[in-house]
TORMI-435576 format. One record per residue: residue in three letters; x, y, z of N, C-alpha, C in turn. Coordinates in steps of 0.1 Angstrom, whole numbers. Each point is the difference from the previous one (the first is absolute). Example, Ala and Ser with C-alpha at 12.3 -4.5 7.8 and 13.67 -1.06 7.14 Angstrom:
BEGIN
(rec 'ALA',(132,-57,78),(-9,12,0),(9,12,0))
(rec 'SER',(-4,11,-7),(9,11,0),(-8,11,8))
This chain:
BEGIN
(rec 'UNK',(1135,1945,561),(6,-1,13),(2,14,6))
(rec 'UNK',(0,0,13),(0,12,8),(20,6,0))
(rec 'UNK',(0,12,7),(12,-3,1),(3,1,9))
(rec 'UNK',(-3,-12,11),(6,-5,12),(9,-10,-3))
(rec 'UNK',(0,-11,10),(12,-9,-1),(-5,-5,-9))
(rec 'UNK',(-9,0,-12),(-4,-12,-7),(11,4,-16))
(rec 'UNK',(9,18,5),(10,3,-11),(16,-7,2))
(rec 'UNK',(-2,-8,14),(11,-7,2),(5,-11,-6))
(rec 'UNK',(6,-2,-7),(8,-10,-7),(-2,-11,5))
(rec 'UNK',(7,-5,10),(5,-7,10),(-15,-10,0))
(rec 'UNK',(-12,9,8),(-9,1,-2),(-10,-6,-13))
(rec 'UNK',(1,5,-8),(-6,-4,-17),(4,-15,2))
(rec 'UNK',(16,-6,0),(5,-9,-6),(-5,-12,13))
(rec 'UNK',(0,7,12),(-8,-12,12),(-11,-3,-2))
(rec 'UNK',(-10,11,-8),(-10,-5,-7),(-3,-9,-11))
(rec 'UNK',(9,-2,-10),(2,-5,-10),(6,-18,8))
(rec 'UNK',(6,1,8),(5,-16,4),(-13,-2,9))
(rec 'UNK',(-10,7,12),(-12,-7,5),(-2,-3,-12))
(rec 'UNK',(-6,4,-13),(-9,-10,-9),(10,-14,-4))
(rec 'UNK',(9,2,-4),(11,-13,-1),(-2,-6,9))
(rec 'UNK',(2,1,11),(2,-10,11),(-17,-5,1))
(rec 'UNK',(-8,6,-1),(-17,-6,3),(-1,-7,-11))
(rec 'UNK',(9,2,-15),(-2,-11,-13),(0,-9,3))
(rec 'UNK',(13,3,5),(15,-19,3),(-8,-6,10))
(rec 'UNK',(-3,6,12),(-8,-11,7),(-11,-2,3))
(rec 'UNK',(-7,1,-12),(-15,-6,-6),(7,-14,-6))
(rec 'UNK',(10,-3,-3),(3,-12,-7),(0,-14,9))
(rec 'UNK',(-6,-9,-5),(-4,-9,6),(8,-10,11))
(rec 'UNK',(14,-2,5),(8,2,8),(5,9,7))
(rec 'UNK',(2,11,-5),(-1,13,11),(-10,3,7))
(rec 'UNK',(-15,-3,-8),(-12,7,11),(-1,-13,9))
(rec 'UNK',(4,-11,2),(-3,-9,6),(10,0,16))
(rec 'UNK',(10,8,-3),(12,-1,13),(-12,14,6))
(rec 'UNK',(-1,-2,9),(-11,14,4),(11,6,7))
(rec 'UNK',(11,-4,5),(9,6,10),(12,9,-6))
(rec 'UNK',(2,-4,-11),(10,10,-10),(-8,4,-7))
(rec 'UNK',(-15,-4,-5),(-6,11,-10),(-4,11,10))
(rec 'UNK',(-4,2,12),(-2,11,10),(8,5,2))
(rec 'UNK',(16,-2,3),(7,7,4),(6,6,-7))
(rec 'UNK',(2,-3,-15),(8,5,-11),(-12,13,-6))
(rec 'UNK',(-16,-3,4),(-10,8,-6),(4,11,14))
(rec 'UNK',(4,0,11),(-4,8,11),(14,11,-1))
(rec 'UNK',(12,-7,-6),(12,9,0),(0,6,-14))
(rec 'UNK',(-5,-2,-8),(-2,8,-14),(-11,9,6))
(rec 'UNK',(-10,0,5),(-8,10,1),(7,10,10))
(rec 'UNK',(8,-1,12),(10,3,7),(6,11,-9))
(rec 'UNK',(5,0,-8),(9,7,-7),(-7,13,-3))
(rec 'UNK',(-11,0,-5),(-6,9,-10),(-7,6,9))
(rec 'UNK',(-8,-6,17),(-7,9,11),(12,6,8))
(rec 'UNK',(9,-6,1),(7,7,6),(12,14,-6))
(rec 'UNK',(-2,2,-13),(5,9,-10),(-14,11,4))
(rec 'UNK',(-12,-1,-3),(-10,6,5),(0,8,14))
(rec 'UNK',(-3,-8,8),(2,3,17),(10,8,1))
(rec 'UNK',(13,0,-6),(12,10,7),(-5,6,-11))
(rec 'UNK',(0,5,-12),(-10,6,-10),(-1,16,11))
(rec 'UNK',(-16,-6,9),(-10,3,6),(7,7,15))
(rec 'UNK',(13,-6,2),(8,6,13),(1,19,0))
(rec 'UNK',(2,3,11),(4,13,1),(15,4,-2))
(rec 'UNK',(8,-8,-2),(12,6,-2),(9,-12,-7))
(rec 'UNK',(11,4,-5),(12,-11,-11),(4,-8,13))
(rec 'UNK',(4,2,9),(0,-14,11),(-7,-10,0))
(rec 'UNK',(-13,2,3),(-10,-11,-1),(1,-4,-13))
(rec 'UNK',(-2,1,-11),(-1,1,-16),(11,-10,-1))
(rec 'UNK',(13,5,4),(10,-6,-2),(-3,-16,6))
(rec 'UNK',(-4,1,13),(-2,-15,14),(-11,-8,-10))
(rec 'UNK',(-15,6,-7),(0,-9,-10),(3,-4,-7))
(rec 'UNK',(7,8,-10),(8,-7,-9),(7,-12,1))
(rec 'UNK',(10,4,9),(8,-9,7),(-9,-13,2))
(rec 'UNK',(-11,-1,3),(-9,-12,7),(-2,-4,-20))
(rec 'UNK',(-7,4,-11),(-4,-2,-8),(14,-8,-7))
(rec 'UNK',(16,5,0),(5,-3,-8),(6,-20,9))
(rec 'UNK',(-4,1,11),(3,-13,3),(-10,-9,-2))
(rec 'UNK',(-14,10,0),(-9,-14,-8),(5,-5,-12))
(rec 'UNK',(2,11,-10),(6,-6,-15),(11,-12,0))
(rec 'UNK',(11,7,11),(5,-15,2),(-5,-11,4))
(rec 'UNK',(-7,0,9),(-10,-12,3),(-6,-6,-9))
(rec 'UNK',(-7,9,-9),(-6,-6,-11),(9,-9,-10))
(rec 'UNK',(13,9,0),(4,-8,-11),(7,-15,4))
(rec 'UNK',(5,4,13),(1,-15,7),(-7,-9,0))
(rec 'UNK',(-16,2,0),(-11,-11,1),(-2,1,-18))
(rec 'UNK',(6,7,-9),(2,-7,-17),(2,-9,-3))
(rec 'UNK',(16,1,9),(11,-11,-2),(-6,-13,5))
(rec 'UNK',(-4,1,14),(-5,-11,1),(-15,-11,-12))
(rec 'UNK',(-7,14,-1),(-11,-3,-10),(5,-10,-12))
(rec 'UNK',(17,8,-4),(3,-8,-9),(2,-13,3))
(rec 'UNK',(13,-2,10),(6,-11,4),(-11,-9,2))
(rec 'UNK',(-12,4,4),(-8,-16,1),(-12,2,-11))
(rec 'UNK',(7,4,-9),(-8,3,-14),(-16,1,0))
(rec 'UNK',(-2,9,7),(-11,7,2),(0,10,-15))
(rec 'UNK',(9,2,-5),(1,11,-10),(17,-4,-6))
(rec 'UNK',(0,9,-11),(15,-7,-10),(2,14,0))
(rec 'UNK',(14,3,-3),(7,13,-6),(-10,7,-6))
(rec 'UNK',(-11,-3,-11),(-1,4,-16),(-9,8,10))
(rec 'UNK',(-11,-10,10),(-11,11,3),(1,15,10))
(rec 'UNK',(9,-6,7),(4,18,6),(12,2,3))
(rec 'UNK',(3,15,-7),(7,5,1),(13,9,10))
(rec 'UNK',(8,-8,6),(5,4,15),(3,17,3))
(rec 'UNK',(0,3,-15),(7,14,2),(-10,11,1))
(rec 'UNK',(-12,-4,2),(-7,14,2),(2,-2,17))
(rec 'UNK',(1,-9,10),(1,8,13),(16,4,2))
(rec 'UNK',(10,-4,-14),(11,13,3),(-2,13,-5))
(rec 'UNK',(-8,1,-8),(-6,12,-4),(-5,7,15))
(rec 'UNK',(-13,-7,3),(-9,6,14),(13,4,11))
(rec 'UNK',(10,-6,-1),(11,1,14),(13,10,-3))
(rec 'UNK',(1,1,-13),(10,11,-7),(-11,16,0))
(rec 'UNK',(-7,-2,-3),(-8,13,4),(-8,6,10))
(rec 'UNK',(0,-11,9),(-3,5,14),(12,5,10))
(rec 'UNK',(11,-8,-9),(15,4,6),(1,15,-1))
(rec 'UNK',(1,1,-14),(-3,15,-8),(-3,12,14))
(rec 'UNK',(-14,-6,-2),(-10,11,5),(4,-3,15))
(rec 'UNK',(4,-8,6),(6,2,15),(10,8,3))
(rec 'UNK',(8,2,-8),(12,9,-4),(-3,13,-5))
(rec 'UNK',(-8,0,-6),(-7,17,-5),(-7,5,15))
(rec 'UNK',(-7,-6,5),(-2,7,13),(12,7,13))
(rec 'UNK',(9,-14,-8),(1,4,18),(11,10,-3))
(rec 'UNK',(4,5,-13),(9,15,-5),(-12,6,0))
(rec 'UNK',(-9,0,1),(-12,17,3),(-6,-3,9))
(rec 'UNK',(5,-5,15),(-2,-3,11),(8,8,7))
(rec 'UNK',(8,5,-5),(12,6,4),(0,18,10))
């Protein structure tokens, strides 16, 4: 890996849930709803391009304004979990809710390290 944003944490772990989330809905009731497998596939990728893009910004402002955009996909995402669950598109065992508190605790992090050396 380079050491651009691809040393970002936040980043790594947004990577690691796109392949989760493209697992889970390959499964034969998830790939079938096209309307929650798109939009749960479109805000998981959300997270990890937009960690990039402010990445790529000229200053911790903008960095920060993506971030900010990336940690409410993670919510999103985990929102459209819950539902995944509730209409048992997927059970507890197969995914794990706590890596987008992971993705949202460390972007927290790193929104807060900027904006003290923004100063």
């Amino acid at each position: 890996m380079s050491k651009g944003f691809e040393q970002i944490i936040s980043w790594q772990k947004a990577r690691q849930l796109n392949k989760e989330i493209y697992a889970i809905t390959q499964k034969l009731n998830f790939n079938k709803d096209f309307g929650l497998r798109n939009q749960i596939r479109r805000a998981s990728i959300s997270i990890s391009s937009n960690i990039a893009e402010g990445y790529g910004r000229k200053s911790n402002k903008e960095f920060i304004y993506f971030l900010n955009i990336a940690q409410a996909s993670c919510y999103e995402v985990k929102s459209q979990l819950y539902l995944a669950l509730d209409i048992l598109y997927i059970s507890e065992a197969e995914f794990h809710f706590s890596i987008c508190d992971e993705i949202s605790k460390t972007i927290f992090g790193l929104i807060r390290h900027l904006e003290k050396t923004d100063v």
